[in-house]
N, C-alpha and C positions, 0 to 999 in steps of 0.2 A: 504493500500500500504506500501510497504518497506518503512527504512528509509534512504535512501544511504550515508555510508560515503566512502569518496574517498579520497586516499592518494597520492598528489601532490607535484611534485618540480620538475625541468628542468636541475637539477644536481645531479649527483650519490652519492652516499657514507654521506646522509645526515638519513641514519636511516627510512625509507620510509616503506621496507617491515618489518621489526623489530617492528616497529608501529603498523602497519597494523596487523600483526599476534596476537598481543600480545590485542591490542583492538578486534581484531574477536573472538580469544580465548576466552577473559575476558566473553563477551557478551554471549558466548556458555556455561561456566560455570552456569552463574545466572541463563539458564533458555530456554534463548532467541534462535529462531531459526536464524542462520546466513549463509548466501551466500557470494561468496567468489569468487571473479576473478581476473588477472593477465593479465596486459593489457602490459607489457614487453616479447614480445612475444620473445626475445632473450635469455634473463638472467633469465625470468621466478625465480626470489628467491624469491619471496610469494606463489607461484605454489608449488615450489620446496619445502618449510616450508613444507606448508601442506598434500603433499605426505610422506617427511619424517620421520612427526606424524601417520599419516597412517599405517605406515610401521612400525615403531618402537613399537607400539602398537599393532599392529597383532605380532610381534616378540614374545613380553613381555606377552599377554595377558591380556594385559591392557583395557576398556572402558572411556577413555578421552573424554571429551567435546570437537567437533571438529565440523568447518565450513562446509557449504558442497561448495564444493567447482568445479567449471566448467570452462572447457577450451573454448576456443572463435575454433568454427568448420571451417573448410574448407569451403569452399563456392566456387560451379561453375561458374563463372562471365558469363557464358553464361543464368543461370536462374535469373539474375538479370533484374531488371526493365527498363525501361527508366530513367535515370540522377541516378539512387540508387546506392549510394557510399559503396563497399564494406566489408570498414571497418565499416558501421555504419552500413550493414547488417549484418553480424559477432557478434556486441556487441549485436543487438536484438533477435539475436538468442541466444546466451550464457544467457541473462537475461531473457529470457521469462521461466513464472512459478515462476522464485526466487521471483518477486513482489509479487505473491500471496501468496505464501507458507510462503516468510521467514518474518521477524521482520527486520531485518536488514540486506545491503548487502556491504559488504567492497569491494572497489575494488581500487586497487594498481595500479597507473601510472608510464610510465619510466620515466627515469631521461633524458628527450630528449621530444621533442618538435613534436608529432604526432597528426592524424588524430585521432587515440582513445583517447588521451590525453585528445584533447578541446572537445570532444564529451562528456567524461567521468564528465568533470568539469560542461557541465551545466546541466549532470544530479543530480548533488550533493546537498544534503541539507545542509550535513556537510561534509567542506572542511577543511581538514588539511593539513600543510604544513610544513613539519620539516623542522628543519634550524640549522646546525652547526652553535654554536654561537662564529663568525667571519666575519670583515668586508666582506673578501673575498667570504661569501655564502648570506652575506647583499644584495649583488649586484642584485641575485636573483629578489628584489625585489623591490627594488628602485636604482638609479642611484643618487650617492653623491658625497658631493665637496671634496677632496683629502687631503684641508690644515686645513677645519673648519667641517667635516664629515655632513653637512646640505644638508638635501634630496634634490637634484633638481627635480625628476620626478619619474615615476614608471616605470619599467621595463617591457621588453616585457611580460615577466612570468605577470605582474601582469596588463597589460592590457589585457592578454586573460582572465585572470580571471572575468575581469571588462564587458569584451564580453560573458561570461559567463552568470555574471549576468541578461544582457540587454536580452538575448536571453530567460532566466528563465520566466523579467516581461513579456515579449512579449507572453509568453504560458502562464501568470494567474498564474504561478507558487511562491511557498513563496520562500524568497531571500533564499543565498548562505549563512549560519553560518560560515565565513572563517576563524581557528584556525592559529596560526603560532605558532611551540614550537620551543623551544629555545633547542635543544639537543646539547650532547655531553657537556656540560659547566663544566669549572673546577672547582674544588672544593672552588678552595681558591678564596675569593672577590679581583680582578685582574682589574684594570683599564680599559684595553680595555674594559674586560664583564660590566663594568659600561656606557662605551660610547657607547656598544651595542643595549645595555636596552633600553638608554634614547632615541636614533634614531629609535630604533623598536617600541615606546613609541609616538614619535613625528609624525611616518610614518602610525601608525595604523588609527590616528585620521585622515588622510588626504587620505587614500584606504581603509578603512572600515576592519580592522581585529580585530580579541580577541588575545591577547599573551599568553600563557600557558606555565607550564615548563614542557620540556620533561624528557629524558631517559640522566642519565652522563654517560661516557662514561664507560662501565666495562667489562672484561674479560667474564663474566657469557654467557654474550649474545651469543659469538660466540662459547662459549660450547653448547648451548642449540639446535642450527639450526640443527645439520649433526641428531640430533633424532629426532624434531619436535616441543621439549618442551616448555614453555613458566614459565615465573619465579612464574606461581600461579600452574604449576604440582609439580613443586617438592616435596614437601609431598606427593603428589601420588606415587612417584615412593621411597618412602623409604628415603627421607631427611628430617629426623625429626628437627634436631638442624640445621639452619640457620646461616652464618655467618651475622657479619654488613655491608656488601655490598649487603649483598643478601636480606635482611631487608630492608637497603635503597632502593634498587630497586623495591619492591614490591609499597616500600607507594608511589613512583615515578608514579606507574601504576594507586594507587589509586588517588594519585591526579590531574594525568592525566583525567583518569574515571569523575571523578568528574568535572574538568574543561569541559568536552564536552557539557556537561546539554544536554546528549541525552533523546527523550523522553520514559516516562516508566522506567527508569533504578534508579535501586537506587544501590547504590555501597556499597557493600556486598563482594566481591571476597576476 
């Protein structure tokens, strides 16, 4: 069976499908056969990625390692079953076959609180969760004290996680791996990113997550989407000499890679 990773968080603009693309990518490089859905049926921008690679690549003549990737179909609500929820016929339908076929199947949640969302989350083995790192995207996932930044509780985001889980043991199923990266962080060692750390440090031990550092924040990226490309094409397409952001960005990916301890994978990209 596939290994599913799913990319979660309940607010936008935290780096979600930029993840997402760049881990499916990676995966399709080494080897690995990878499926590929877009569970934002609005803004579709992991949909969007990987058509753009598509396209950009038939353009150019290019053969890039690329996800295969599947839209969630229409569905008659008249051929649905007794109590059979729509949306949870939709996502069986879009996955049926990828478990077989692929290695791995990445699928992309919106930044908003839906019916594919929670469905999505307890299918996941590995759960990652980008998080601008700011108290403000903190919230996300715990509810803290204002004057002494001390977690009071977990956030709705992180008890549907939690519901997640329970529903996982209750199918026999092995738990949720739940990553949180810290994206976007600034360069410079800056106080808050220090009080960030230590609360996302303090809150991991008391909701069960691993911290990993994600992607800082850099220009590269939003060059890369309008073609498709991700920061391990460039020497495909003729960027031999690298600058030092684009350097750092790469080992960013590999120690992301490396942080997942997916299985089978050894990191090579």
């Amino acid at each position: 069976m596939a290994h599913i990773i799913v990319t979660g968080n309940e607010k936008g603009g935290s780096g979600k499908s930029t993840t997402a693309m760049h881990i499916a990518t990676a995966l399709a490089r080494m080897g690995h056969k990878v499926g590929a859905l877009d569970l934002d049926l609005r803004q579709r921008s992991f949909g969007r990625y990987i058509e753009n690679r598509i396209a950009y690549c038939k353009a150019e003549a290019l053969a890039l390692p690329t996800p295969e990737y599947r839209d969630l179909p229409e569905v008659d609500p008249a051929s649905l079953g007794p109590e059979e929820n729509i949306s949870d016929h939709r996502l069986s339908v879009a996955m049926a076959g990828l478990d077989e076929e692929c290695d791995f199947i990445v699928i992309d949640c919106p930044g908003a609180h839906t019916r594919l969302s929670q469905v999505a989350h307890s299918l996941a083995d590995t759960l990652i969760t980008p998080l601008n790192d700011s108290f403000i995207d903190f919230d996300l996932l715990a509810r803290i004290d204002p004057s002494t930044n001390k977690v009071l509780g977990p956030s709705i985001y992180s008890e549907m996680v939690w519901q997640a889980r329970q529903l996982r043991a209750q199918a026999g199923l092995k738990p949720i791996d739940w990553i949180v990266l810290r994206n976007r962080m600034g360069a410079q060692q800056m106080h808050n990113k220090r009080k960030v750390g230590e609360a996302l440090t303090q809150l991991s031990k008391r909701i069960g997550f691993r911290v990993a550092p994600g992607f800082t924040e850099r220009v590269i990226f939003r060059e890369l989407f309008p073609r498709g490309l991700t920061l391990m094409d460039l020497k495909d397409i003729g960027i031999e000499q690298l600058n030092m952001s684009n350097i750092a960005a790469r080992q960013e990916l590999r120690d992301l890679l490396s942080a997942l301890k997916l299985p089978g994978v050894t990191v090579s990209v």
